[in-house]
ZATORKOL-186470 format. One record per residue: x, y, z of N, C-alpha, C in turn. Coordinates in steps of 0.1 Angstrom, whole numbers, plus 2048, in hexadecimal, padded with zeros to 3 digits. Layout:
XYZXYZXYZ
...
! end
This chain:
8BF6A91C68B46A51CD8AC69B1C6
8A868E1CE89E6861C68926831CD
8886871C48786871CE8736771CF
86E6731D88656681D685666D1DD
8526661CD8436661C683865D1CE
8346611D482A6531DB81B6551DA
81A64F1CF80D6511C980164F1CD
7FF63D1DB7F863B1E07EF64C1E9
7FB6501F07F76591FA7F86681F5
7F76691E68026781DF80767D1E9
81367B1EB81C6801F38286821ED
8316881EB84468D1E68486901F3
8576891F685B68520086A68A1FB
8736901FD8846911FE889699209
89569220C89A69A21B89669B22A
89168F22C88569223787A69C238
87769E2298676AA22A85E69E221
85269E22884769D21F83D6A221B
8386A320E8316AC20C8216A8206
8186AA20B80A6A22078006AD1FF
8036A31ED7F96AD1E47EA6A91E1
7E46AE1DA7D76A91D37DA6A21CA
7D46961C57D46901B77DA6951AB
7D26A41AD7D76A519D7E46AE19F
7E56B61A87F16BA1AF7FF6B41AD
7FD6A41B380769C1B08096981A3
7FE6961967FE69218C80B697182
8006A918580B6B518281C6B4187
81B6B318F82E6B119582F6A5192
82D69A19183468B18B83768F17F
82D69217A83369516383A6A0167
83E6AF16C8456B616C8546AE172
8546A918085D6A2184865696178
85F68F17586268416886768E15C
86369B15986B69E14E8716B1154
87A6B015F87F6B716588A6BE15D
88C6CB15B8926D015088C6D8144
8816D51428786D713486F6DC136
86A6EA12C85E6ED12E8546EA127
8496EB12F83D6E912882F6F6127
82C6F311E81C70111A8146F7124
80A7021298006FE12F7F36F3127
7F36F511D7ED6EB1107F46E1117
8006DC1168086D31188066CD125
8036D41298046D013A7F36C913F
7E96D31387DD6D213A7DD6C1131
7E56BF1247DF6AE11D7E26A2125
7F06A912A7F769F12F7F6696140
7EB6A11467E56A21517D969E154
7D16A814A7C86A614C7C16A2140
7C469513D7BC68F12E7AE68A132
7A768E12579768B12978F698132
79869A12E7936A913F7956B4134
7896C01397846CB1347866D613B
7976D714279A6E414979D6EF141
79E6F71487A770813C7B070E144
7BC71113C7C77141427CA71614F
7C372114F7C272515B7BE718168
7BD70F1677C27021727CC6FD172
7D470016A7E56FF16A7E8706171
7E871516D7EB71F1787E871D187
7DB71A1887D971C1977E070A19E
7E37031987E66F719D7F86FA19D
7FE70319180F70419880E7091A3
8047151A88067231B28087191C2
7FB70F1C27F47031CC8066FF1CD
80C6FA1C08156EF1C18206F41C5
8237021C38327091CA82D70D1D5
8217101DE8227131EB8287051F4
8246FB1EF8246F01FA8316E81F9
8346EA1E78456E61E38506EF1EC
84D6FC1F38547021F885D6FC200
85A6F420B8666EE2168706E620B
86E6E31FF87B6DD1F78836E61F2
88F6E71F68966F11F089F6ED1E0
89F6F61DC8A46EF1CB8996ED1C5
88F6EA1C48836E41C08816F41B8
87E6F61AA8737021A786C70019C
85F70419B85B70718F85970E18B
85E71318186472017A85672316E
851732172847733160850735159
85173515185773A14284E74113D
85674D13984A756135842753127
83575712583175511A82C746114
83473D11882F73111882B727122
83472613182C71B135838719144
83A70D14984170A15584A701151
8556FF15B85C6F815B8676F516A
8656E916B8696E317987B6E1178
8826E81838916E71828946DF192
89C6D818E8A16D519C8B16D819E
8B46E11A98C46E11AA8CB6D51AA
8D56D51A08DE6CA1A88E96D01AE
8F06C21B28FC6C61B99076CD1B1
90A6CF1BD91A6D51BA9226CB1B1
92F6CE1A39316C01A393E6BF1AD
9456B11AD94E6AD1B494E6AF1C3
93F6B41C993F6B21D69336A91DD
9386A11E49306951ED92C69C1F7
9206A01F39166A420591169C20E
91668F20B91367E21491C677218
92867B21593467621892F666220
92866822A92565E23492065022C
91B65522191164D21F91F642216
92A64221893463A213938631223
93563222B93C62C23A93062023B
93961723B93460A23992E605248
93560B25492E60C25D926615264
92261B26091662426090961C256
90F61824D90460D2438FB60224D
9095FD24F9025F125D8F75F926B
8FB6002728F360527A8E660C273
8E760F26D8D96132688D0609261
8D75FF25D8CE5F525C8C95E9267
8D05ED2718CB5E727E8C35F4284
8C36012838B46072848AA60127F
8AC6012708A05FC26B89D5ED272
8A55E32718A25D32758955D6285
89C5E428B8965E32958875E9294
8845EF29087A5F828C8715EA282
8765E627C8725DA27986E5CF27E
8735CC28C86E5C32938605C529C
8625D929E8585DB2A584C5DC29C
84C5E12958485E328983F5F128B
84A5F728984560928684B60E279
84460527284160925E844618260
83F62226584163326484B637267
85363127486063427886E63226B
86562126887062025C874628251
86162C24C85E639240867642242
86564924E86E65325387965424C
88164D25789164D255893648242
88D63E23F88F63B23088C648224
88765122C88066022088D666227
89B66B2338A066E2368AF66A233
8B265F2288BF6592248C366A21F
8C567221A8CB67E20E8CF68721C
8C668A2258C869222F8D368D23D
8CF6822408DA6772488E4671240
8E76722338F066E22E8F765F232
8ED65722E8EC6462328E763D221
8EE63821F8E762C2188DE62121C
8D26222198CA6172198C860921B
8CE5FF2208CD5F22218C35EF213
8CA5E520A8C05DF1FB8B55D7200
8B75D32078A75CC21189D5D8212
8A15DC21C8985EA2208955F1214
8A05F520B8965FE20388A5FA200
88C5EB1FA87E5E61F48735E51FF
8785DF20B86E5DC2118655E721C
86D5F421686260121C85960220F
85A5FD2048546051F78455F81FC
84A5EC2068425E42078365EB212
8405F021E83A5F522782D601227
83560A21C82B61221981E60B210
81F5FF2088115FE2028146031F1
82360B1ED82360B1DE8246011D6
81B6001D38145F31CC81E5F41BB
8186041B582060A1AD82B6031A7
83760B1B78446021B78495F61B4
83F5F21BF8465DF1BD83F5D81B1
8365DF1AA8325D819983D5DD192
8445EA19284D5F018885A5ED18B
85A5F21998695EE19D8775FA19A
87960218E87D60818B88A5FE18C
89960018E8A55F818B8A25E9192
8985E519B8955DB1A68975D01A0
89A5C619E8975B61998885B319F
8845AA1938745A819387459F1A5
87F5951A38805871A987D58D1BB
88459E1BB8865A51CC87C5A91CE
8715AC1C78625AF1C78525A51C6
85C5981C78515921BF8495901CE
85358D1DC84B5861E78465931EA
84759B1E783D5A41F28315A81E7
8315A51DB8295A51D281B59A1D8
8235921DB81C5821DC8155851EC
81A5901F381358F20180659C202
8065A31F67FE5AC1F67F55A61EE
7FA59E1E37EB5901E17E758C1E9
7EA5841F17E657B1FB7DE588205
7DF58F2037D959F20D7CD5A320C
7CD5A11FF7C05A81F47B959E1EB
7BF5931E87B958C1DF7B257C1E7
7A95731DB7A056D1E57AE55F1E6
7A855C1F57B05511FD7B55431F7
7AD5401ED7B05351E17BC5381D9
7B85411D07C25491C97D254F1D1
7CF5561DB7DD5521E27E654C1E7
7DB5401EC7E05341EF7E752E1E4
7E152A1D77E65291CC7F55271CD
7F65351C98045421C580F53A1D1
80953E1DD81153A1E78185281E8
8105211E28165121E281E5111D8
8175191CD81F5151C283051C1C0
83052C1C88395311CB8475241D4
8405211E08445191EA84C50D1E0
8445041D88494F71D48544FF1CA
85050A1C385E5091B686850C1C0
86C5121CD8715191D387D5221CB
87552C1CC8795391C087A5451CB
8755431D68785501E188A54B1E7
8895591EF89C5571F389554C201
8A254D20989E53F21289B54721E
89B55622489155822D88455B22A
88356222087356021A86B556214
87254E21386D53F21286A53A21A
86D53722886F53323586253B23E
86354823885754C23C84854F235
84C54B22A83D54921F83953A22C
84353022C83F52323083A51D23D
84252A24483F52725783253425A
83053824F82A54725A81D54B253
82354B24281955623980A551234
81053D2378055362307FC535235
8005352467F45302507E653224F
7E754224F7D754624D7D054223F
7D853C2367CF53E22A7CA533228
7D252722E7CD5182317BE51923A
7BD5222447B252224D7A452D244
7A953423B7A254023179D535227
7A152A22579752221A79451321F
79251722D78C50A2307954FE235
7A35022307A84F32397B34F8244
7AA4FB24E7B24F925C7BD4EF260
7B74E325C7C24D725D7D14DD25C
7D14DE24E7DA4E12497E64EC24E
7E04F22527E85022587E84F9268
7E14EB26F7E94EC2797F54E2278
7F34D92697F84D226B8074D8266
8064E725F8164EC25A81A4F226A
8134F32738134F92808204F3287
8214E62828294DD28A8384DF286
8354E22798434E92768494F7274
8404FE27784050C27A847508289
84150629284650529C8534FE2A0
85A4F729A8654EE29686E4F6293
86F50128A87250D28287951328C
86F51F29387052729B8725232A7
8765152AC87D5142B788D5152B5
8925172A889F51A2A68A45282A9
8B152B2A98B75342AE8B353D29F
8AE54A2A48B055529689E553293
89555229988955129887E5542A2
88755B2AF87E5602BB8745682B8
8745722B086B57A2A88625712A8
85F5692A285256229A84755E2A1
84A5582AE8445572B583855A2BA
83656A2BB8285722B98205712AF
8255742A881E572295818563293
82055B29681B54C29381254B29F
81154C2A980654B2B47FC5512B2
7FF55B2AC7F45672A37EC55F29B
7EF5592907EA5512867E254228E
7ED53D2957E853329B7D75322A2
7D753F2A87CA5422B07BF5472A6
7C454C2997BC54F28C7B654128A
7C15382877BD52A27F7AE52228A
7B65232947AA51C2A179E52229F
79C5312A07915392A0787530296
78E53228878752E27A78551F27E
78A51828678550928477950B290
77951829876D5132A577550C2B1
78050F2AF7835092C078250F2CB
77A5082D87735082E577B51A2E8
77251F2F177B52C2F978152F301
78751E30679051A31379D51E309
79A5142FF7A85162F67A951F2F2
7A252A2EA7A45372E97AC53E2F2
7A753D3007A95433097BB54330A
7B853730D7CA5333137D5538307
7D053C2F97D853C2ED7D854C2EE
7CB5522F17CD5622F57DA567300
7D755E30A7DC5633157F0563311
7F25573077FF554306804562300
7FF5662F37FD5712E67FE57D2F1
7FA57E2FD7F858730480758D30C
80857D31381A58131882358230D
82257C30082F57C2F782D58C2F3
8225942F581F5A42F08235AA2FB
8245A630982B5AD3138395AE310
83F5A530D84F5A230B8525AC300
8495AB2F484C5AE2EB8435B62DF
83F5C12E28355CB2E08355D32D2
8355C62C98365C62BB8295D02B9
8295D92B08175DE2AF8185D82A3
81B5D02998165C728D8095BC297
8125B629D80C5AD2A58055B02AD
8075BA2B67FD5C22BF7F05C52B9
7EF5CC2AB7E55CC2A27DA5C329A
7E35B829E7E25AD2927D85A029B
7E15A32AF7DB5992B47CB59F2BC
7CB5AE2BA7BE5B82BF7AF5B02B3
7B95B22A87AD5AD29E7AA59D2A2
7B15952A37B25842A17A65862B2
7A558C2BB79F5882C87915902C7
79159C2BB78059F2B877C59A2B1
7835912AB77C5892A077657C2A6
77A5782B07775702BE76A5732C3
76D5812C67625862CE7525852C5
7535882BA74A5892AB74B5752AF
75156F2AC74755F2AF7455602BA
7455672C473C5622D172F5692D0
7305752C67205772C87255832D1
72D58C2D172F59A2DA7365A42D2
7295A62D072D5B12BE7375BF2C3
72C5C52CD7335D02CF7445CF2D4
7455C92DE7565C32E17605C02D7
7595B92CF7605B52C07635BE2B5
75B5C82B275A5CF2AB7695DD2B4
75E5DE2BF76C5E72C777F5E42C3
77F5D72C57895CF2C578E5D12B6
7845D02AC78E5CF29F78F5DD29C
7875E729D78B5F229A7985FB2A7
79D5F22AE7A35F72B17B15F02AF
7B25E22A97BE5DA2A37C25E3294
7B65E328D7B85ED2827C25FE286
7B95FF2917C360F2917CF60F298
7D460329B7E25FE2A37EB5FE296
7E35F428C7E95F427B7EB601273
7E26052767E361326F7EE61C274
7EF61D2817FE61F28B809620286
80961528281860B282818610279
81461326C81661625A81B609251
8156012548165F224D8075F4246
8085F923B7FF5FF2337FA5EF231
8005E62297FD5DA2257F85D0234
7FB5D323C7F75C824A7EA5CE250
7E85DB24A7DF5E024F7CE5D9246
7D55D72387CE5D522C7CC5C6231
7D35C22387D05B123C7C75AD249
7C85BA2507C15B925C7B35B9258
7AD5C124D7A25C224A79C5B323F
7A95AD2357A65A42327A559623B
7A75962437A258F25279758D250
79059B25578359F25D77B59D255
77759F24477259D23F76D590239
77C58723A779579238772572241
77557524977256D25775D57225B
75C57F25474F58325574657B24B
74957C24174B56F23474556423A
74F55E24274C55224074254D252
74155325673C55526573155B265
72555327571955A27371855E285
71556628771857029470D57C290
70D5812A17055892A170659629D
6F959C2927055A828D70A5A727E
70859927E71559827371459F265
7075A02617075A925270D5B1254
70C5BF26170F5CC26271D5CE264
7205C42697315C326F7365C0261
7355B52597375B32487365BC244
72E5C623E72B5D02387355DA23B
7375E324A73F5EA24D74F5E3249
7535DA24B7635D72477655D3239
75A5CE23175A5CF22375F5D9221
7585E52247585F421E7685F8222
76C5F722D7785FB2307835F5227
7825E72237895E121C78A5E420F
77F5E920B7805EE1FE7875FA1FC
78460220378D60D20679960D209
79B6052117AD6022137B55FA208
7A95F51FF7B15ED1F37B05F91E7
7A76031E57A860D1DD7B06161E6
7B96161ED7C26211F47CD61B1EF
7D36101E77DD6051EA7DE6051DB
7D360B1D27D36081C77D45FB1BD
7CB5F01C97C75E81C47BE5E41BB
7AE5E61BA7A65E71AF7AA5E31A4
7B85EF19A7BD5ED18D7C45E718C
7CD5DA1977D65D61977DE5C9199
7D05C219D7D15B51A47D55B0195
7D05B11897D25A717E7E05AE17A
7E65B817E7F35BB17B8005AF184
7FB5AF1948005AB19D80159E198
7F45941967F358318F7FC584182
80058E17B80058E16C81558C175
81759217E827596180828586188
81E58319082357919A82456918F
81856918381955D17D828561176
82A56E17083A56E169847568170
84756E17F84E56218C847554189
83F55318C84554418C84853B17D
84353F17284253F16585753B165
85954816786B548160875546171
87153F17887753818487C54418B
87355218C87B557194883563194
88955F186894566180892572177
88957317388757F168880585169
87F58E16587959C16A86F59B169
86459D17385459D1728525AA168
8435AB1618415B715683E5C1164
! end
């Protein structure tokens, strides 16, 4: 059995069970998990847990009793007292010489399951993906090497994609670079993002999409509109090619962002809504669903119709929250804040104030606060060593 640790949300996930602990809960099982086999005195357990902290034994005790009721749906999983001294975490293994996954060798079974995910991907049901991706051991499937990483993106393990565990720095670096661009200021992304673009050090679909899709809003987030419409023309150039129907929404998404921030008339607004509106009939992305609820309250906030607007983004937000695009969710709000920033509407302190607050919160859920100089410290190492070598 192998657990995954998901620290943002303390949660331990194997087999299709998840299991949701407290802080210190989880603390306790990560260092018992990490040194699985071995006992430890409760002394040991209390330094190594809880350093700086002034508990007595006895919160050991009551924090294993907490940790085997709820460890229960994992079978194999125990933590054993040892008498006289202390606990120790055992996990069954397998049997040897027998394959309980057999499947997970059928190379077409590999493919259709990664066309689950492509599809769940398109719609963008981030949780559907979680799902089935916490259920490879139980469905006996191998993971598509894309998808692995790009659920560790979905969920918001920030953790992950700085560490990586066996990962290459170079398969983490763009989604490193989009959770900058998410959280951090519009200058400074922009930055990263051009300078990424000119060494071209991303592979060539993520390249293609840093350049048609990711830049747009950040050209309109520091002031030059021009610019994002003048990349517009080749965005659009792009995704009139075959293998690019997808984009469509998304770039129309942005498109109607960029106009917003320059102040164009509400005829044009209009006609740009209504388009965003049939391509969401066709095709009932909730990324975009989410993404275009926010882009038309933030409309509503420049016309001066607070209440509408405000209705509107708190309800693009909970479309995001939906989906479990932990990080698009984290962008929806970096939107709304920018855009409150820089805009004067009716309302507008209190409307700022409230999405500030939210954002902060969604950036201390993401475990950003400690991390942003970790994130600049991995993204300057990309571009530093072309790409190629392992971010720290």
């Amino acid at each position: 059995m192998v657990l995954e640790l998901n620290e943002n949300g303390y949660t331990v996930s194997a087999n299709g069970i998840t299991v949701e602990l407290f802080a210190k809960e989880f603390a306790l099982l990560r260092f018992l998990y990490r040194n699985r086999g071995r006992a430890f005195s409760r002394e040991q357990l209390l330094d190594s847990v809880w350093p700086l902290e002034y508990p007595v034994e006895r919160t050991v005790d009551d924090h294993i009793y907490r940790l085997r009721k709820k460890l229960g749906p994992f079978e194999g999983l125990t933590i054993r007292t040892v008498r006289g001294f202390g606990y120790c975490l055992t996990v069954r293994e397998q049997a040897p010489g027998i394959d309980a996954s057999p499947s997970a060798q059928d190379g077409e079974l590999r493919e259709k399951m990664r066309e689950v995910f492509v599809k769940y991907h398109q719609y963008g049901q981030g949780k559907s993906m979680l799902a089935l991706a916490r259920q490879q051991d139980i469905l006996g499937y191998e993971l598509d090497p894309f998808y692995s990483v790009y659920v560790r993106f979905v969920q918001g393990d920030l953790e992950w994609l700085l560490s990586g565990g066996d990962t290459p720095g170079f398969e983490r670096a763009y989604w490193l670079l989009l959770i900058f661009m998410f959280a951090g200021e519009p200058q400074d992304a922009l930055d990263y993002c051009e300078q990424v673009l000119a060494a071209g050090l991303l592979p060539p679909s993520q390249h293609r999409e840093m350049e048609i899709l990711n830049i747009l809003e950040l050209y309109a987030l520091t002031g030059a509109p021009e610019k994002a419409l003048e990349r517009l023309k080749l965005t659009r150039r792009v995704i009139a090619e075959p293998g690019y129907e997808n984009f469509d929404t998304p770039v129309s998404i942005a498109e109607m962002l960029v106009h917003l921030m320059m102040g164009t008339p509400d005829g044009d607004m209009q006609r740009m809504a209504e388009s965003i509106e049939d391509l969401l009939k066709a095709k009932p992305f909730l990324r975009e669903i989410g993404s275009y609820t926010i882009v038309k309250g933030l409309w509503m906030l420049r016309n001066n119709e607070r209440r509408m607007g405000e209705s509107l983004l708190d309800e693009g937000l909970g479309v995001l929250d939906l989906s479990g695009f932990v990080p698009i969710r984290l962008f929806g709000l970096y939107r709304i804040t920018h855009f409150c920033r820089q805009f004067v509407f009716k309302g507008g302190e209190a409307v700022r104030r409230k999405y500030e607050a939210l954002f902060t919160e969604e950036q201390a859920h993401c475990g950003l606060p400690g991390n942003m100089v970790r994130i600049e410290a991995a993204l300057d190492a990309f571009l530093k060593c072309d790409g190629e070598a392992e971010m720290p």
